[in-house]
Backbone and ligand atoms as CSV (ligand in chain L), in Angstrom:
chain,resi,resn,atom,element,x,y,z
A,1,UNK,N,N,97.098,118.843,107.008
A,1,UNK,CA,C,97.494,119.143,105.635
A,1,UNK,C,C,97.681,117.844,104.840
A,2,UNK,N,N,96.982,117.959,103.771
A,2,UNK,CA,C,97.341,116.691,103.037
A,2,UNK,C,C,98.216,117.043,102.055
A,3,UNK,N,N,99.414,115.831,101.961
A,3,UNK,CA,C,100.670,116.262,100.809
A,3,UNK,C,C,100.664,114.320,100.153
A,4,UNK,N,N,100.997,114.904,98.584
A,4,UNK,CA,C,100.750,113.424,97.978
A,4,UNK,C,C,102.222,113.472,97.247
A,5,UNK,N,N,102.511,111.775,97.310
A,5,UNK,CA,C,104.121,111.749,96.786
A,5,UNK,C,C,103.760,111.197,95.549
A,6,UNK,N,N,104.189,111.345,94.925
A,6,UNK,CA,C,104.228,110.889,93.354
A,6,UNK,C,C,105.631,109.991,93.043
A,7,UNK,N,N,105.578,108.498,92.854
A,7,UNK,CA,C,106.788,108.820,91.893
A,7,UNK,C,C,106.629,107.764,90.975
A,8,UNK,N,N,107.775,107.993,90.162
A,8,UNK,CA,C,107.096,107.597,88.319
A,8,UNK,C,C,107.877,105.858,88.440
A,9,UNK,N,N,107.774,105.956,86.704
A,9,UNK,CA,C,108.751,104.137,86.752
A,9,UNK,C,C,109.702,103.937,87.249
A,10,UNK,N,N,109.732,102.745,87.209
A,10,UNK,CA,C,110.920,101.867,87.989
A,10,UNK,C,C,111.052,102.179,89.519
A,11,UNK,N,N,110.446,103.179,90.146
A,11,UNK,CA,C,110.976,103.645,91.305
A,11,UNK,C,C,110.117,102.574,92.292
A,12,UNK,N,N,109.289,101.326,91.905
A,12,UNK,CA,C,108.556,100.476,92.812
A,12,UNK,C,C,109.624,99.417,92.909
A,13,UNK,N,N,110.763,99.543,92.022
A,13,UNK,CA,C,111.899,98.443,92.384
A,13,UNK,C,C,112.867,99.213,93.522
A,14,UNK,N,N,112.950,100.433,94.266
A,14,UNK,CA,C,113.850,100.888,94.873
A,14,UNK,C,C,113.834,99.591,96.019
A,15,UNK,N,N,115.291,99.599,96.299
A,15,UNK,CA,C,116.043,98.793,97.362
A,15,UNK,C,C,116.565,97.716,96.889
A,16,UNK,N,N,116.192,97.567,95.080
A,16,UNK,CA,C,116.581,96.208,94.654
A,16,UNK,C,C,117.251,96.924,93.361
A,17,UNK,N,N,116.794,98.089,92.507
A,17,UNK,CA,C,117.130,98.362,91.721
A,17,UNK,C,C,118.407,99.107,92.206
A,18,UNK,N,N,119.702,99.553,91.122
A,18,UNK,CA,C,120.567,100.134,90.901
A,18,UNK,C,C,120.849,100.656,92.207
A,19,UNK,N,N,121.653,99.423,93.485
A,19,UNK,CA,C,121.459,99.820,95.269
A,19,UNK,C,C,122.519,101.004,95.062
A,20,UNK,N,N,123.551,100.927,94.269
A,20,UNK,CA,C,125.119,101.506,94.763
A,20,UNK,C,C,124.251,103.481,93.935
A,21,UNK,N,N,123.486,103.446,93.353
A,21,UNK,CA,C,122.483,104.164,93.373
A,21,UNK,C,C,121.050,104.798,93.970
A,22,UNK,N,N,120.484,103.957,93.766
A,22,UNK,CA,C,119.775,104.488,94.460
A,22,UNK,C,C,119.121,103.669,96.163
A,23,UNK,N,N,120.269,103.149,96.385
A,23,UNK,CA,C,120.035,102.684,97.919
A,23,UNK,C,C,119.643,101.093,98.165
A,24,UNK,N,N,119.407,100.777,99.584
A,24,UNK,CA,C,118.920,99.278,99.704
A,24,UNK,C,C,117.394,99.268,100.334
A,25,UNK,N,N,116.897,100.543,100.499
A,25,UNK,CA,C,115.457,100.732,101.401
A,25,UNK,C,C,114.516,100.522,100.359
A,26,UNK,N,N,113.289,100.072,100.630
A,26,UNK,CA,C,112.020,99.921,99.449
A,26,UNK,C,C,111.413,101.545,99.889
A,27,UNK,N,N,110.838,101.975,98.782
A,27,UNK,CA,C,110.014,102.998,98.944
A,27,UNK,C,C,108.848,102.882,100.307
A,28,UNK,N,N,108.199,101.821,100.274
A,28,UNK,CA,C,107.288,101.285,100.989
A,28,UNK,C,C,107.766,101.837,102.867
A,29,UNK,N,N,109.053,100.911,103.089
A,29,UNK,CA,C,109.573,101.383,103.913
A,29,UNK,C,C,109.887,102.330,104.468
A,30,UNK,N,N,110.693,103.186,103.870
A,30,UNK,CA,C,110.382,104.660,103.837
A,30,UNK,C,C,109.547,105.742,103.833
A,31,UNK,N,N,108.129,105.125,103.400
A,31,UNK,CA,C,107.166,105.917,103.599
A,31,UNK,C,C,106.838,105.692,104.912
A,32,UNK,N,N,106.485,104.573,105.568
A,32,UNK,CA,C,106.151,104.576,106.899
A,32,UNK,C,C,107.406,104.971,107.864
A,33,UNK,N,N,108.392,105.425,107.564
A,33,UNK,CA,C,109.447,105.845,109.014
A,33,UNK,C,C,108.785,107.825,108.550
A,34,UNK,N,N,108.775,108.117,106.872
A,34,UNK,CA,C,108.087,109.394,106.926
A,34,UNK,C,C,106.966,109.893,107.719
A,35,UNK,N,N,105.881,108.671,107.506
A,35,UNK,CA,C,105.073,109.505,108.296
A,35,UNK,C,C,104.689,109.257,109.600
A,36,UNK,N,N,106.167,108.622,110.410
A,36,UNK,CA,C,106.542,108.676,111.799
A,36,UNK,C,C,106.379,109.910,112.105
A,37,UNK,N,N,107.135,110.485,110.956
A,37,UNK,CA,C,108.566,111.875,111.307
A,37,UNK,C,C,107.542,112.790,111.260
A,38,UNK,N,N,106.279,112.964,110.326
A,38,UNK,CA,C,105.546,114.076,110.188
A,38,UNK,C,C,103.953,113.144,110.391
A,39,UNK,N,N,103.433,113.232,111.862
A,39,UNK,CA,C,102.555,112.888,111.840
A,39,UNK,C,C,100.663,113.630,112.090
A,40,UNK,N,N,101.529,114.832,112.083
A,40,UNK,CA,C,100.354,116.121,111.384
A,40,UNK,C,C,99.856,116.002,110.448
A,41,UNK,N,N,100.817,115.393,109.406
A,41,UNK,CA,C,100.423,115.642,107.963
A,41,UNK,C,C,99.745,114.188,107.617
A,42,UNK,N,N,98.744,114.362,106.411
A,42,UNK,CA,C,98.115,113.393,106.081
A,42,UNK,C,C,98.796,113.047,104.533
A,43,UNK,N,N,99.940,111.666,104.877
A,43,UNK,CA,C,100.772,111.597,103.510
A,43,UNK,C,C,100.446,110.577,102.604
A,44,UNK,N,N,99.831,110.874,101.026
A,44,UNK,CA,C,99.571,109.936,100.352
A,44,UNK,C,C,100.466,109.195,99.130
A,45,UNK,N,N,100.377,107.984,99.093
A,45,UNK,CA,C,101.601,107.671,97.879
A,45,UNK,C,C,100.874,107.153,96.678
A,46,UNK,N,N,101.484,107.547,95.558
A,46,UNK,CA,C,101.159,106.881,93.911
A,46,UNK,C,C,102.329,106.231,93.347
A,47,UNK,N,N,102.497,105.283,92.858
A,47,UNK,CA,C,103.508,104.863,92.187
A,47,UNK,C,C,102.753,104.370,91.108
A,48,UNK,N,N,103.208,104.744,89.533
A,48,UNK,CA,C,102.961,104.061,88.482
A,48,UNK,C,C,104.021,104.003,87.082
A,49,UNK,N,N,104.259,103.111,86.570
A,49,UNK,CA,C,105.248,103.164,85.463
A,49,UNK,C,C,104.399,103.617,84.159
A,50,UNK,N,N,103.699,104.191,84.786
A,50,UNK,CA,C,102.584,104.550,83.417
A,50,UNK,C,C,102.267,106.040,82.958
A,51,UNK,N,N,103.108,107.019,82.332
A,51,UNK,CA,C,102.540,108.158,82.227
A,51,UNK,C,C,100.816,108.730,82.649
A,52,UNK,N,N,100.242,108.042,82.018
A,52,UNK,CA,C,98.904,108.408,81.837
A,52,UNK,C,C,98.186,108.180,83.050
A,53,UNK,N,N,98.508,107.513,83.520
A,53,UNK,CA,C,98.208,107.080,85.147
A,53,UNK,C,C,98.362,108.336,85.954
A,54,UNK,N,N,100.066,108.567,85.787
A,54,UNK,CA,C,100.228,109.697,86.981
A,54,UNK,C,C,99.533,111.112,86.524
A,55,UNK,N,N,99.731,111.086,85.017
A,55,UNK,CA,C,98.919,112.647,84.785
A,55,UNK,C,C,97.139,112.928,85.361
A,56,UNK,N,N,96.657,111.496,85.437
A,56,UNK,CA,C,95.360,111.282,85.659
A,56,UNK,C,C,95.008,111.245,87.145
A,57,UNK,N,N,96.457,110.865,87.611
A,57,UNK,CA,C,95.944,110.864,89.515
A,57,UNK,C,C,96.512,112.282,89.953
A,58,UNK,N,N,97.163,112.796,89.269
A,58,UNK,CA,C,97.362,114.828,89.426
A,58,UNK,C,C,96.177,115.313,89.103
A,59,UNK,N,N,95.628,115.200,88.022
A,59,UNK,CA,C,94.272,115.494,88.064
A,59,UNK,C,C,93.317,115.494,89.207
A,60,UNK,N,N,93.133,114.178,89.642
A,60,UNK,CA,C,92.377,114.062,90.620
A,60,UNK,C,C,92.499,114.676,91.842
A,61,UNK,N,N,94.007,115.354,92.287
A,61,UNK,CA,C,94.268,115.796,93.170
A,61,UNK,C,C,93.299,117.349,93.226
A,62,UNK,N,N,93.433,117.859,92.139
A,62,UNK,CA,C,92.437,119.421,92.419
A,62,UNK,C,C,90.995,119.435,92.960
A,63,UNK,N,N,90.009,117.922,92.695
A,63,UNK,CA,C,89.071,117.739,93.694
A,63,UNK,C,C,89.608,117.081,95.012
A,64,UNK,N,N,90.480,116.100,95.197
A,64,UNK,CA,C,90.593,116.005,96.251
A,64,UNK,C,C,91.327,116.489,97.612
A,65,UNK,N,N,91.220,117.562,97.513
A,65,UNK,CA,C,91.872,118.619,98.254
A,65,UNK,C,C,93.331,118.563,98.730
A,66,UNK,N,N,94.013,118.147,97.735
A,66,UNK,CA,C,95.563,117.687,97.734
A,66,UNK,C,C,96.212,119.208,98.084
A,67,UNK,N,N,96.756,119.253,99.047
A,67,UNK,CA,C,97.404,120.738,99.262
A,67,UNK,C,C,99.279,121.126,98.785
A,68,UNK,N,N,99.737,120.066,98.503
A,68,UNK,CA,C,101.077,119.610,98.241
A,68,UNK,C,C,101.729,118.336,97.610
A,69,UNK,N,N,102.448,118.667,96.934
A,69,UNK,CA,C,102.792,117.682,95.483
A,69,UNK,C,C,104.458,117.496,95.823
A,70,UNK,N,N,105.009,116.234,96.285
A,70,UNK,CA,C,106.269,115.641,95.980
A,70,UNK,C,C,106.552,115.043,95.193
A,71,UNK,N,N,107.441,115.244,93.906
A,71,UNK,CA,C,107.346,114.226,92.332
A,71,UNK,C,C,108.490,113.985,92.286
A,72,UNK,N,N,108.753,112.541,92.161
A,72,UNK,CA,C,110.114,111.895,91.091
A,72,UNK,C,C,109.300,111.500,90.267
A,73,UNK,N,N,109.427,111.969,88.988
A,73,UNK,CA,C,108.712,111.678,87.802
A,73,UNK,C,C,109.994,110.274,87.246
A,74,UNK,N,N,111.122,110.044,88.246
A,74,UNK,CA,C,112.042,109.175,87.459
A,74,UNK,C,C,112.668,109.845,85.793
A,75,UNK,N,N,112.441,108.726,84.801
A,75,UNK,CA,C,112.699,108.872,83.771
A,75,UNK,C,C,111.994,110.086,82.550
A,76,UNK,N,N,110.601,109.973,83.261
A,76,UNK,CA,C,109.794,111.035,82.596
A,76,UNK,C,C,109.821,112.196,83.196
A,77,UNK,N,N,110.452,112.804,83.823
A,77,UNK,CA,C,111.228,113.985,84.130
A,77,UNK,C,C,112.117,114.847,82.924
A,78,UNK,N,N,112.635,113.502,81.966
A,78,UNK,CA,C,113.403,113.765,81.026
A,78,UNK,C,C,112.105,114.263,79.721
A,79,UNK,N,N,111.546,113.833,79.782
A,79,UNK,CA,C,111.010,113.208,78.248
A,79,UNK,C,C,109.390,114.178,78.687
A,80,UNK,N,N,108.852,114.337,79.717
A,80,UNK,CA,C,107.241,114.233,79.960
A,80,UNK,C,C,106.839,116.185,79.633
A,81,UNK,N,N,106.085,116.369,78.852
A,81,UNK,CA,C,105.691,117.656,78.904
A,81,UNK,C,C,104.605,117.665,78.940
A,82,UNK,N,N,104.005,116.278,78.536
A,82,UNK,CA,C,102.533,116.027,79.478
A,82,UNK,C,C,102.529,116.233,80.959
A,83,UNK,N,N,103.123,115.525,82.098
A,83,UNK,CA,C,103.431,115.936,83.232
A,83,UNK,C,C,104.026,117.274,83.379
A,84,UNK,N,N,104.332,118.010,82.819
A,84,UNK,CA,C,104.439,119.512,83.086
A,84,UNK,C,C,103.338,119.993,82.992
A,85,UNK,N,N,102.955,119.755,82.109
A,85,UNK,CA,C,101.267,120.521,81.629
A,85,UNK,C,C,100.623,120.463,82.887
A,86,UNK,N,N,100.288,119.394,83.539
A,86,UNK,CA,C,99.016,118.741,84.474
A,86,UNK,C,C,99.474,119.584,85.549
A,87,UNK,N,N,100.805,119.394,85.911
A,87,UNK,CA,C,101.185,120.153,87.209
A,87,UNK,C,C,100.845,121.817,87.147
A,88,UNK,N,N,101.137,122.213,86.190
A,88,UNK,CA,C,100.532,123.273,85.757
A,88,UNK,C,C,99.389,123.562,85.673
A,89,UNK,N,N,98.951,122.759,85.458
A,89,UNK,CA,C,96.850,123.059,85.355
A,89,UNK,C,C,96.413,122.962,86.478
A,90,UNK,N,N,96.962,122.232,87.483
A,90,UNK,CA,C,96.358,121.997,88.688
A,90,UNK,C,C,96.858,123.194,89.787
A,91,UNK,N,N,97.901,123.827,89.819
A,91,UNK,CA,C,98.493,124.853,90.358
A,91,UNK,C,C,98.458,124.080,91.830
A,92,UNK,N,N,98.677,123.234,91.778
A,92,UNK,CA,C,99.278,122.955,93.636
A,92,UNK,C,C,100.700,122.824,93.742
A,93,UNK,N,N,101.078,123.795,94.548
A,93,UNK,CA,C,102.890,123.774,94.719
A,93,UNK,C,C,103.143,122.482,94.897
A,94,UNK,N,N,104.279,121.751,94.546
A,94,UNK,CA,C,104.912,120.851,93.715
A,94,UNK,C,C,106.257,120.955,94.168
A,95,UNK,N,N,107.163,120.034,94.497
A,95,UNK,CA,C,108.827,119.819,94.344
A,95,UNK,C,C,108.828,118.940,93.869
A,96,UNK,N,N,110.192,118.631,92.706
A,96,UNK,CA,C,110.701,117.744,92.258
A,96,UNK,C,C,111.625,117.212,93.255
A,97,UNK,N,N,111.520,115.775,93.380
A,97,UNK,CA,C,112.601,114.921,93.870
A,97,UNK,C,C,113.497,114.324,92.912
A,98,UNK,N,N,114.844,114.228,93.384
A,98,UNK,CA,C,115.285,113.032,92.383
A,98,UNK,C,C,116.463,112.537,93.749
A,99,UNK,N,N,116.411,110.988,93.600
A,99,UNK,CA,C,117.230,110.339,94.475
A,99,UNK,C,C,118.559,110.522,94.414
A,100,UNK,N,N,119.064,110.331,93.025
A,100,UNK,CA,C,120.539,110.546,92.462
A,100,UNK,C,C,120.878,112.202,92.137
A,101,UNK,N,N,122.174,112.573,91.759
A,101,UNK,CA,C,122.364,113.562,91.186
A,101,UNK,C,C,122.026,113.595,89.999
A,102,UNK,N,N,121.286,114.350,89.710
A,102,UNK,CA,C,121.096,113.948,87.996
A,102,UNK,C,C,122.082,115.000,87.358
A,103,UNK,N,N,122.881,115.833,87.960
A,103,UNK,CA,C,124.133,116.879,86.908
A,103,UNK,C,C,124.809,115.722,87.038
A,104,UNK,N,N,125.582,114.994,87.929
A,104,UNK,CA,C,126.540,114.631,87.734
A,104,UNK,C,C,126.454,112.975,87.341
A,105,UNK,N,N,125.241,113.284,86.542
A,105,UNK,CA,C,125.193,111.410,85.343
A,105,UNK,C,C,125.231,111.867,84.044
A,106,UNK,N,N,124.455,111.058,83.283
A,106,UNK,CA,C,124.744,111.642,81.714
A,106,UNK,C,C,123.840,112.591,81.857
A,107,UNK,N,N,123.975,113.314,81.068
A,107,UNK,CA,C,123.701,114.215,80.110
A,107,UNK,C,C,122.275,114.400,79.690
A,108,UNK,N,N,121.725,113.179,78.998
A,108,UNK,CA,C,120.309,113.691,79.347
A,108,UNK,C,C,119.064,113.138,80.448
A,109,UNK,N,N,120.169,113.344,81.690
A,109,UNK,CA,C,119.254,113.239,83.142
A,109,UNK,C,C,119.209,114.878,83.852
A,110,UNK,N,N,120.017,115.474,82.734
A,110,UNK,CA,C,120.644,117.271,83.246
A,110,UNK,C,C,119.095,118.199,83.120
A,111,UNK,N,N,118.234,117.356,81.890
A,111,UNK,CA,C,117.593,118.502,81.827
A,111,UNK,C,C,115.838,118.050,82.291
A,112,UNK,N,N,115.222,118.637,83.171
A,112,UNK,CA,C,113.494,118.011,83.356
A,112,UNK,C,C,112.721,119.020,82.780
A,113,UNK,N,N,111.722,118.417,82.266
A,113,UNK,CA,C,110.285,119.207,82.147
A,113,UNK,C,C,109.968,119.923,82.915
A,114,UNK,N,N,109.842,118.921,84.257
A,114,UNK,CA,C,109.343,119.574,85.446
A,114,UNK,C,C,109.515,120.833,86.121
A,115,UNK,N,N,111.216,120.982,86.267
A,115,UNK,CA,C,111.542,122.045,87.108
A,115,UNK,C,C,110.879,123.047,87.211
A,116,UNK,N,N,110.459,123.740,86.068
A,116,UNK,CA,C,109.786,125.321,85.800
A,116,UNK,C,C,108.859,125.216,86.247
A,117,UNK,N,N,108.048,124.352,86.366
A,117,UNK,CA,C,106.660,124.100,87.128
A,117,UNK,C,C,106.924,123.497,88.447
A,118,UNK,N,N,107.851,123.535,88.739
A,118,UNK,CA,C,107.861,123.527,90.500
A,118,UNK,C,C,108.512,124.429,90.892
A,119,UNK,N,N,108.217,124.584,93.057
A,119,UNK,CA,C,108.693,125.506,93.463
A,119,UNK,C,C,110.433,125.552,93.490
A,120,UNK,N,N,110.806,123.894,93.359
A,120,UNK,CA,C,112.063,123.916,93.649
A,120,UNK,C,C,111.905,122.267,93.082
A,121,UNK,N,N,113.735,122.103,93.332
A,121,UNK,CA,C,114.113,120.906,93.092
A,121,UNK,C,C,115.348,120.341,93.892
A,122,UNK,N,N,114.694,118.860,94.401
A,122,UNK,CA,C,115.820,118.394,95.180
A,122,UNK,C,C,116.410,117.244,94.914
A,123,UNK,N,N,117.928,117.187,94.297
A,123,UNK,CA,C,118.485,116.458,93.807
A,123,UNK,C,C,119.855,115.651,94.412
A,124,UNK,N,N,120.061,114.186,94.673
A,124,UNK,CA,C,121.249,114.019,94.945
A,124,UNK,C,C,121.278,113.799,96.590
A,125,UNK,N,N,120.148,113.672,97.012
A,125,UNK,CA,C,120.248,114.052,98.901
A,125,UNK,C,C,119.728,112.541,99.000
A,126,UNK,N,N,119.552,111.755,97.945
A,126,UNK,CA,C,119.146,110.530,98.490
A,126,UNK,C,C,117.532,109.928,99.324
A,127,UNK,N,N,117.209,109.443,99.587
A,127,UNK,CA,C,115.637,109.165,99.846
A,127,UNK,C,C,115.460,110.605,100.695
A,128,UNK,N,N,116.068,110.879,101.781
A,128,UNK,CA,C,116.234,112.279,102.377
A,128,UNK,C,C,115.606,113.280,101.485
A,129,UNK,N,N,115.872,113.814,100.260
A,129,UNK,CA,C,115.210,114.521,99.741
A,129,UNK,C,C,113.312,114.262,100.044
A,130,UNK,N,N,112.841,113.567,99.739
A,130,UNK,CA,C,111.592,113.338,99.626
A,130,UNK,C,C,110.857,113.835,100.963
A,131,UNK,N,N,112.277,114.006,102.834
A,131,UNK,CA,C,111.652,114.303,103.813
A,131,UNK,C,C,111.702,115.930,103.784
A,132,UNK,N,N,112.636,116.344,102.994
A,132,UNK,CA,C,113.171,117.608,103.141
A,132,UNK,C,C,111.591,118.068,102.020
A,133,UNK,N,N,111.322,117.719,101.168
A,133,UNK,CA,C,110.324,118.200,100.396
A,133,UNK,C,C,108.875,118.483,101.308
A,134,UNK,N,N,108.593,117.479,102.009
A,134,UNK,CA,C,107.510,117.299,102.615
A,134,UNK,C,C,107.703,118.807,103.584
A,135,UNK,N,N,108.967,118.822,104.156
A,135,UNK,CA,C,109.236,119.605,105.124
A,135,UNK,C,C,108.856,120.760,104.970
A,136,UNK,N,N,109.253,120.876,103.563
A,136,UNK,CA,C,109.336,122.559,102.764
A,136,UNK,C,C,107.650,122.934,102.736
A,137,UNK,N,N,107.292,121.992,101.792
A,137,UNK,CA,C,105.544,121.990,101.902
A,137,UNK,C,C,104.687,122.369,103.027
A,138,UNK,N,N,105.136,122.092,103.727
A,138,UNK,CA,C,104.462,122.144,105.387
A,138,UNK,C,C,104.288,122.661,106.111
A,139,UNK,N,N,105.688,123.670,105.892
A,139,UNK,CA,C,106.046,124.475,106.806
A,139,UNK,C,C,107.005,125.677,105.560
A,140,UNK,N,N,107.476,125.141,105.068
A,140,UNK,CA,C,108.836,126.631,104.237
A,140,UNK,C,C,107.869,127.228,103.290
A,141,UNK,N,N,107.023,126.539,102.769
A,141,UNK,CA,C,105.861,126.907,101.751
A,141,UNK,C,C,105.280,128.319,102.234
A,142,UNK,N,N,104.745,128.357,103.103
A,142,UNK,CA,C,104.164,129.435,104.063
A,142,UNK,C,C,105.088,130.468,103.718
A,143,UNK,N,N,106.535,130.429,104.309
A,143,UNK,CA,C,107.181,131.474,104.287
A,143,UNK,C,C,107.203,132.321,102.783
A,144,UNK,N,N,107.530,133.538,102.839
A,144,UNK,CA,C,107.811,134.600,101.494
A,144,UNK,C,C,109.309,134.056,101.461
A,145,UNK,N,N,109.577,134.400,99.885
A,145,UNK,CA,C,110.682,133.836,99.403
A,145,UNK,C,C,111.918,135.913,99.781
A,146,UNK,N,N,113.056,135.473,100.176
A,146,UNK,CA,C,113.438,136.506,100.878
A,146,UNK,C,C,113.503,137.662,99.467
L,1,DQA,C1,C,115.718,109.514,89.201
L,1,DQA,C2,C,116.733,109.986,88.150
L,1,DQA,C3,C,116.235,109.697,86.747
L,1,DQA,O1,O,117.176,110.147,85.790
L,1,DQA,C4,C,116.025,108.218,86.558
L,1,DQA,O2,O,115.484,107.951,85.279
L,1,DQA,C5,C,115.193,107.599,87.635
L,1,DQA,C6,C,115.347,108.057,89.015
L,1,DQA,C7,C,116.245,109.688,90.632
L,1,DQA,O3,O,115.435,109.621,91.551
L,1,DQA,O4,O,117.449,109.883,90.841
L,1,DQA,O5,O,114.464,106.649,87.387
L,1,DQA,O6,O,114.551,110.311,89.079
């Protein structure tokens, strides 16, 4: 199964940016102990601080037989209804990640584009979220919702 992680700006500074937030691990790092953990799956990463970038490599995912979508859209989570759109056009189930809690910061980290266009959202669980997403994809995806 191939599953692709998405995540938006600033998130190529994790382990240096905002630690007492969002941690001391680089993304980089973390991807390779992930795909220790799940080595069935074929896991791909995008990082870009560039809207147009990520809407354009979602795109690409519907030819390239992308079967599963993990997104921290970061900041454009807030703001992006372009990235809603795409996820939408492409119809490949999708979770939102977010590292932090976003209820319990300001105010406008409360509300995403995204959510409605994904199956779910995982917030506040810390890089952990991103394994729990993969997890869901992989395997919880399959299941009927009770
Ligand atoms: C974030 C939360 C966003 O509000 C913020 O802009 C980010 C990271 C998170 O992973 O907690 O850049 O998506």
């Amino acid at each position: 199964m191939n599953i692709a992680i998405i995540n938006g700006p600033n998130l190529n500074l994790l382990g240096t940016r905002e630690p007492e937030i969002y941690g001391k691990v680089s993304f980089e790092d973390f991807l390779e102990e992930l795909k220790q953990r799940f080595p069935d799956i074929v896991l791909s990463y995008f990082q870009s601080n560039e809207e147009g970038r990520l809407i354009s490599k979602i795109q690409e995912f519907r030819i390239s037989g992308c079967e599963g979508i993990v997104i921290n859209a970061a900041a454009y989570s807030h703001t992006s209804i372009a990235l809603a759109d795409v996820l939408k056009a492409v119809g490949i189930p999708a979770v939102e990640v977010h590292i932090s809690n976003i209820f319990g910061r300001e105010r406008f980290r409360h509300h995403s584009y995204l959510s409605p266009v994904c199956k779910g959202v995982i917030a506040g669980l810390g890089l952990e979220g991103y394994a729990l997403a993969v997890q869901y994809l992989s395997d919880g995806n399959k299941r009927p919702l009770p």
